[in-house]
Backbone as JSON Lines, residues from 0, in Angstrom:
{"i":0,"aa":"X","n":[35.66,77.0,-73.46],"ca":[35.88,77.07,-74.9],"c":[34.66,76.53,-75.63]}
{"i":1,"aa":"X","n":[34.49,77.01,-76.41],"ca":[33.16,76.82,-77.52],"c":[33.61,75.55,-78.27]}
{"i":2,"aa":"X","n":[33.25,74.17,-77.89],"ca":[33.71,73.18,-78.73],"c":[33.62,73.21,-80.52]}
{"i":3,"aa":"X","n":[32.57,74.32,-80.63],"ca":[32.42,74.23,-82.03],"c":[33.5,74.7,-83.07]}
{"i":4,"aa":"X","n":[34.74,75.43,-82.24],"ca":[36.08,76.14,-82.71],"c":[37.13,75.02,-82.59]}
{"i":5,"aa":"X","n":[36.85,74.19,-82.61],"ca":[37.77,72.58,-82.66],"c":[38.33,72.41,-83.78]}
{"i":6,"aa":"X","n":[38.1,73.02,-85.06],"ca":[38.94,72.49,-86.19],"c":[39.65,73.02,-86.51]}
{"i":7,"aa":"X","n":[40.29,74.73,-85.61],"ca":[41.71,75.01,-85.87],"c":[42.66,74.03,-85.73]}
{"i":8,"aa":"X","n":[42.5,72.98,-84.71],"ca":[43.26,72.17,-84.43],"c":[43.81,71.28,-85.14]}
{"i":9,"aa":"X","n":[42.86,71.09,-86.03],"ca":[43.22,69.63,-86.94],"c":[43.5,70.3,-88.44]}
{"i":10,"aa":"X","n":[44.02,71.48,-88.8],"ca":[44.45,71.99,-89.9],"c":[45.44,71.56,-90.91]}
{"i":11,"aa":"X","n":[46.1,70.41,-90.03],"ca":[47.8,70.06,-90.6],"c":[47.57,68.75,-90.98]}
{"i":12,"aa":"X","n":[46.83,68.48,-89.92],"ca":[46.52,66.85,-90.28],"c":[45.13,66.4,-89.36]}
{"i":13,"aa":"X","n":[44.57,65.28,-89.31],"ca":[43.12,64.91,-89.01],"c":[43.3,64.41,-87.17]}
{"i":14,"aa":"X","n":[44.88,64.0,-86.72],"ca":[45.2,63.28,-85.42],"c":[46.1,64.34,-85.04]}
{"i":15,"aa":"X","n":[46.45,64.9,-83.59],"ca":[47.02,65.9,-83.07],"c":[47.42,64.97,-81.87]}
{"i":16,"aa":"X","n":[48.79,64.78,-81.56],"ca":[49.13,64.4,-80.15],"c":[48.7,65.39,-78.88]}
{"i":17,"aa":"X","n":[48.54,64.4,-78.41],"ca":[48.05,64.56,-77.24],"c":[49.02,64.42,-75.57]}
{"i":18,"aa":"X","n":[49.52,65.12,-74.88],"ca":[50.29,64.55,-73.98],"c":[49.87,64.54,-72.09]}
{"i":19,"aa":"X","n":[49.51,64.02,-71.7],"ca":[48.49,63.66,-70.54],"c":[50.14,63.68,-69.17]}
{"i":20,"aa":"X","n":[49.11,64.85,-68.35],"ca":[50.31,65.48,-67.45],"c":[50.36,65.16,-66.34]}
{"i":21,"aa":"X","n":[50.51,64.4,-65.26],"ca":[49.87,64.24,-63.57],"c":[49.64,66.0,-63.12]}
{"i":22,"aa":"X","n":[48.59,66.3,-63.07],"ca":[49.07,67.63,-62.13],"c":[49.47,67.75,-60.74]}
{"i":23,"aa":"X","n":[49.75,66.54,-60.0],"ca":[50.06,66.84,-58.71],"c":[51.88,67.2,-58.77]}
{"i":24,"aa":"X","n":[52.59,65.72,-59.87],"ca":[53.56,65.45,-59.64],"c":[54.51,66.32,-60.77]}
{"i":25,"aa":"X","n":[53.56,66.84,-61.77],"ca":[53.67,66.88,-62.91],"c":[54.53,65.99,-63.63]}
{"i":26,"aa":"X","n":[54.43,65.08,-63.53],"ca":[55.17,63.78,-64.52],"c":[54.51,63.39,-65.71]}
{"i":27,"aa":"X","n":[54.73,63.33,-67.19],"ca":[54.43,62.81,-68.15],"c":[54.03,61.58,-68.22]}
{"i":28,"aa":"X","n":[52.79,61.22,-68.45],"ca":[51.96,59.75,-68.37],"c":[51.62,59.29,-69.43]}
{"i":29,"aa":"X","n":[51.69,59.44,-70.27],"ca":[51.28,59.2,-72.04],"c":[51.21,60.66,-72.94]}
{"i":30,"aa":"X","n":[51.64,59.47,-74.09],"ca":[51.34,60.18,-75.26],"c":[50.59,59.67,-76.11]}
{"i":31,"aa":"X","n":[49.44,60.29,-76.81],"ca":[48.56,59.42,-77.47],"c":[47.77,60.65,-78.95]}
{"i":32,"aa":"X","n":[46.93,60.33,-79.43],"ca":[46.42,61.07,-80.3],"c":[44.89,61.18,-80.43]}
{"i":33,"aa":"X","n":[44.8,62.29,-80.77],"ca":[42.8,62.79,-80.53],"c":[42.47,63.63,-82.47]}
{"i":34,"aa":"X","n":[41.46,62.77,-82.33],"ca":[40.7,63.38,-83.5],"c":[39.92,64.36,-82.82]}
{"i":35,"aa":"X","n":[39.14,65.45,-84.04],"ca":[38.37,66.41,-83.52],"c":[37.12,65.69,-82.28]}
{"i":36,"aa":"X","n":[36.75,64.66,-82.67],"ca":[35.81,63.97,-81.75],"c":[36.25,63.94,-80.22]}
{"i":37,"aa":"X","n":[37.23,63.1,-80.6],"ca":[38.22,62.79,-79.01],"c":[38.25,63.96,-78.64]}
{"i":38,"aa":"X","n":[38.67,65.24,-79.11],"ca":[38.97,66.38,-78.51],"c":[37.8,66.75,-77.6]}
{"i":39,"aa":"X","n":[36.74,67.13,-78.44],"ca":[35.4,67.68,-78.2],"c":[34.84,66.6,-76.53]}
{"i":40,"aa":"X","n":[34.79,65.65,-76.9],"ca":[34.37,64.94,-75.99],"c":[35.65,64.86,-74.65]}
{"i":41,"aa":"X","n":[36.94,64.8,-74.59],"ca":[37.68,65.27,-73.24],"c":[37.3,66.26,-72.94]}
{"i":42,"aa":"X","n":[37.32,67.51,-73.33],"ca":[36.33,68.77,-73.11],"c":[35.39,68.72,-72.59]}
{"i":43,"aa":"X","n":[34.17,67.9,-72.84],"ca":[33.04,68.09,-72.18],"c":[32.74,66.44,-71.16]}
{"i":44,"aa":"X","n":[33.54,65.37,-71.54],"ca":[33.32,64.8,-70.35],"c":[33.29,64.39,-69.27]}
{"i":45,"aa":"X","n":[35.12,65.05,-69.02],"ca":[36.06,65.21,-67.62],"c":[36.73,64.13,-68.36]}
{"i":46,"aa":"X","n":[36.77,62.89,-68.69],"ca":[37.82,62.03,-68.81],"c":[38.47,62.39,-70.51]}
{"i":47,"aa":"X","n":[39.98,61.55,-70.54],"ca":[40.35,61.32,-71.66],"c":[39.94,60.59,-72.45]}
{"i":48,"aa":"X","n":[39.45,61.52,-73.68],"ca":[39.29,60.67,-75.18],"c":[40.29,60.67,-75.93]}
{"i":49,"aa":"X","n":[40.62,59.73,-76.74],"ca":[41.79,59.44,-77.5],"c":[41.69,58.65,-78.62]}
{"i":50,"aa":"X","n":[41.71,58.9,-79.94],"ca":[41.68,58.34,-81.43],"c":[42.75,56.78,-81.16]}
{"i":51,"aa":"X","n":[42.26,55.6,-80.83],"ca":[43.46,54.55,-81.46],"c":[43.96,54.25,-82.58]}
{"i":52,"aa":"X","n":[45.33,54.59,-83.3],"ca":[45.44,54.57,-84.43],"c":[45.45,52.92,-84.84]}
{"i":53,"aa":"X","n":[45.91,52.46,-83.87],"ca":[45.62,50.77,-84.46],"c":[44.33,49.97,-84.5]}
{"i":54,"aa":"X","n":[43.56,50.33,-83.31],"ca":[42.07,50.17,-83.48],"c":[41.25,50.47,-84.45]}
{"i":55,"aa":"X","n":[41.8,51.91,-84.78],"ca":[41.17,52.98,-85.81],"c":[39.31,53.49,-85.32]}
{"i":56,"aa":"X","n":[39.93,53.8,-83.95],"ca":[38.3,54.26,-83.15],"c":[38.54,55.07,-82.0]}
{"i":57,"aa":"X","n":[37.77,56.0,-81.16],"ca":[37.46,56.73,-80.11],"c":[38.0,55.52,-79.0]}
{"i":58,"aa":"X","n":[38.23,56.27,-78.49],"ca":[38.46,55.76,-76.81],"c":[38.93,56.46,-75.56]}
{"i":59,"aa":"X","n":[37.87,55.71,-74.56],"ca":[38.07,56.9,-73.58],"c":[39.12,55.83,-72.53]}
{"i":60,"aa":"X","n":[40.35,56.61,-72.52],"ca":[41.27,55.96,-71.12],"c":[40.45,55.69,-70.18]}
{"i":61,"aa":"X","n":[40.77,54.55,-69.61],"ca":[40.32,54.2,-68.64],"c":[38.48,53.46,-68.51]}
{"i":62,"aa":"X","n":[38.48,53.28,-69.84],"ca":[36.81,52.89,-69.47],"c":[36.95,50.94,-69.74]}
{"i":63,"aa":"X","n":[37.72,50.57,-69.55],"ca":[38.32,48.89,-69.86],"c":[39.29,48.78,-68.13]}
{"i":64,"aa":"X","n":[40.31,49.45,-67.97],"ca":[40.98,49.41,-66.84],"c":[40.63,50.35,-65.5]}
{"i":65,"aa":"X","n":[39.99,50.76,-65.57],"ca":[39.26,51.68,-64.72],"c":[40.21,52.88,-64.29]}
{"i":66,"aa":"X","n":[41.17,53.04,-65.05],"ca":[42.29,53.64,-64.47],"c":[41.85,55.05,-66.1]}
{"i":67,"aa":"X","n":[40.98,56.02,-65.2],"ca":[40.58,57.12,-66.51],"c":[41.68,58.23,-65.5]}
{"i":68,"aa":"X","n":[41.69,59.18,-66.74],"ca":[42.37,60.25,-66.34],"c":[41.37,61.31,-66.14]}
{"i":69,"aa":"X","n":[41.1,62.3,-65.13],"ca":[40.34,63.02,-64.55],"c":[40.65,64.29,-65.19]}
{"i":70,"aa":"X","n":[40.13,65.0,-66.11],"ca":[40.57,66.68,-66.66],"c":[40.61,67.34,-66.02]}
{"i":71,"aa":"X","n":[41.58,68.05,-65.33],"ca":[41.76,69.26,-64.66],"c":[41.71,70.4,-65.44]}
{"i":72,"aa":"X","n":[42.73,70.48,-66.25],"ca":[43.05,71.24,-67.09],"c":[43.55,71.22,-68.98]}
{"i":73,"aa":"X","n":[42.91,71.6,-69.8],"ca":[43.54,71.66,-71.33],"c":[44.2,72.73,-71.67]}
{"i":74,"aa":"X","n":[45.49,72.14,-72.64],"ca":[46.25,73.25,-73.27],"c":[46.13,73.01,-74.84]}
{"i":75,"aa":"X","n":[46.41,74.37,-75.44],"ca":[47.46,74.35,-77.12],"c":[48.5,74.53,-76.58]}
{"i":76,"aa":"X","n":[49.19,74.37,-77.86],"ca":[50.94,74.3,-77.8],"c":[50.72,76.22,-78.92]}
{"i":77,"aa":"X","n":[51.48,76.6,-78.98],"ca":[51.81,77.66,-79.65],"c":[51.5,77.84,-80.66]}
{"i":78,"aa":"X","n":[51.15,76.84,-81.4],"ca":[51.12,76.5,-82.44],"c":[49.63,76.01,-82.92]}
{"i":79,"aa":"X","n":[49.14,75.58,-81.89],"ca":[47.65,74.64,-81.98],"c":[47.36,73.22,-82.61]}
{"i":80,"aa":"X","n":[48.99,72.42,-82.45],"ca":[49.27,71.45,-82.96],"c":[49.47,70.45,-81.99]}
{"i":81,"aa":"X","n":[49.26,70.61,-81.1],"ca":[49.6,69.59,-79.65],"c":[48.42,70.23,-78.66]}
{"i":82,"aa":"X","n":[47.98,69.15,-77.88],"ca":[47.6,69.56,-77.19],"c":[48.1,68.98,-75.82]}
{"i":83,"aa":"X","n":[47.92,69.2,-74.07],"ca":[48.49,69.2,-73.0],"c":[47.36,69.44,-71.88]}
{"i":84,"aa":"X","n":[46.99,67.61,-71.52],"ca":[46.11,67.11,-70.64],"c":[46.86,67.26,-69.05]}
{"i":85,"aa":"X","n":[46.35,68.63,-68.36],"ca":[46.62,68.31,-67.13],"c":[45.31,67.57,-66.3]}
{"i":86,"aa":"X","n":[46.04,66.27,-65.46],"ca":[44.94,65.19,-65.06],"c":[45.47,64.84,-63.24]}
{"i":87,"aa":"X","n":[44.33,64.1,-63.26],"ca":[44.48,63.57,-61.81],"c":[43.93,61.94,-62.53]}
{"i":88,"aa":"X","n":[44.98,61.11,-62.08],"ca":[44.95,59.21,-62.8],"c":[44.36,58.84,-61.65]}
{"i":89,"aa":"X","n":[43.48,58.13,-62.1],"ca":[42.66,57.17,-61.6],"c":[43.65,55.98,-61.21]}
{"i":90,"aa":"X","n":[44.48,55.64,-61.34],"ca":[46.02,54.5,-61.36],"c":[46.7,54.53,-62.64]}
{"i":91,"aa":"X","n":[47.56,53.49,-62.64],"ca":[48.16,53.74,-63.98],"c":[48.29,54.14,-64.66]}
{"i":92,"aa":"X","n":[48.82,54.8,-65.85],"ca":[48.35,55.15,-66.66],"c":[48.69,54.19,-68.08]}
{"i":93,"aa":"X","n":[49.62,53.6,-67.82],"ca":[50.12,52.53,-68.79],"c":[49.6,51.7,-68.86]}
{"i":94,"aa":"X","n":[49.74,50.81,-70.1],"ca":[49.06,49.48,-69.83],"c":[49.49,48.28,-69.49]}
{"i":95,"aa":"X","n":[51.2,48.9,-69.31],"ca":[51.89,47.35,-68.56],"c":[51.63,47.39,-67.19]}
{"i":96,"aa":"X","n":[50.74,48.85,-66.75],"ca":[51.12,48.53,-65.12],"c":[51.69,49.8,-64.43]}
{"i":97,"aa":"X","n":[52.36,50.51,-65.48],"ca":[53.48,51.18,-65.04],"c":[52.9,52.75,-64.88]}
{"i":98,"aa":"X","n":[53.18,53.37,-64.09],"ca":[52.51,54.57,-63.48],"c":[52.54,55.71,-64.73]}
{"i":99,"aa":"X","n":[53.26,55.41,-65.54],"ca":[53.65,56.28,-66.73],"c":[54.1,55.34,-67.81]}
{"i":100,"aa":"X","n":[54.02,55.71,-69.08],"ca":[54.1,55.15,-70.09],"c":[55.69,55.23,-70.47]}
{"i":101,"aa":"X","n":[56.28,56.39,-70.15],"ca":[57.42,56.44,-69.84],"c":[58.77,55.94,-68.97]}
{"i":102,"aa":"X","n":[59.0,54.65,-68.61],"ca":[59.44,54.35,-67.66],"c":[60.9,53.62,-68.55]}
{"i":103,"aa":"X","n":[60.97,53.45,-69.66],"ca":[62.19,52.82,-70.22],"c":[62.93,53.47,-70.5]}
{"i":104,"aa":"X","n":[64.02,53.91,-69.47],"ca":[65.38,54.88,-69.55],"c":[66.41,54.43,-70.44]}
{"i":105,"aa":"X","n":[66.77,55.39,-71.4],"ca":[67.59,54.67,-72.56],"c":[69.2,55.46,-72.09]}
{"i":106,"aa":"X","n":[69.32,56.59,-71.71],"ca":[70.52,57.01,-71.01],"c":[70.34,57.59,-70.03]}
């Protein structure tokens, strides 16, 4: 993909979730959000970039815990409002520890 066609994406709003996939297990490992930057740069660096909305800055998973997510594969959603990180984790992907960010079963 021609990174320079990146701002269909951000038409609705400036942050687009992001949802980061195991491709072996396919299990859901986070959800997080990418500015056009973050986008551009998972694209071309192999790892995940990701906008912190509380930081209010770029960040690449895994460059603090060593636990980056490896790009296999990028998706759009139908829409071009989501996008869908298939990865290979370096460990964790959470930051409590937990293999997925998802692990608190409510029913």
């Amino acid at each position: 993909m021609n990174t320079q066609d990146l701002a269909k994406y951000f038409t609705q709003s400036e942050l687009i979730p992001v949802i980061a996939q195991d491709a072996e297990s396919g299990a859901v490992l986070m959800l997080a959000y990418a500015n056009e930057d973050a986008l551009r740069l998972t694209l071309t660096s192999g790892t995940a970039w990701f906008w912190s909305r509380s930081r209010r800055e770029l960040w690449n998973k895994g460059a603090t815990s060593g636990n980056y997510l490896r790009i296999l594969k990028v998706y759009a959603d139908c829409d071009d409002d989501t996008i869908l990180l298939s990865v290979r984790p370096d460990g964790p992907a959470c930051h409590t520890g937990e293999v997925s960010c998802f692990y608190k079963e409510l029913l």
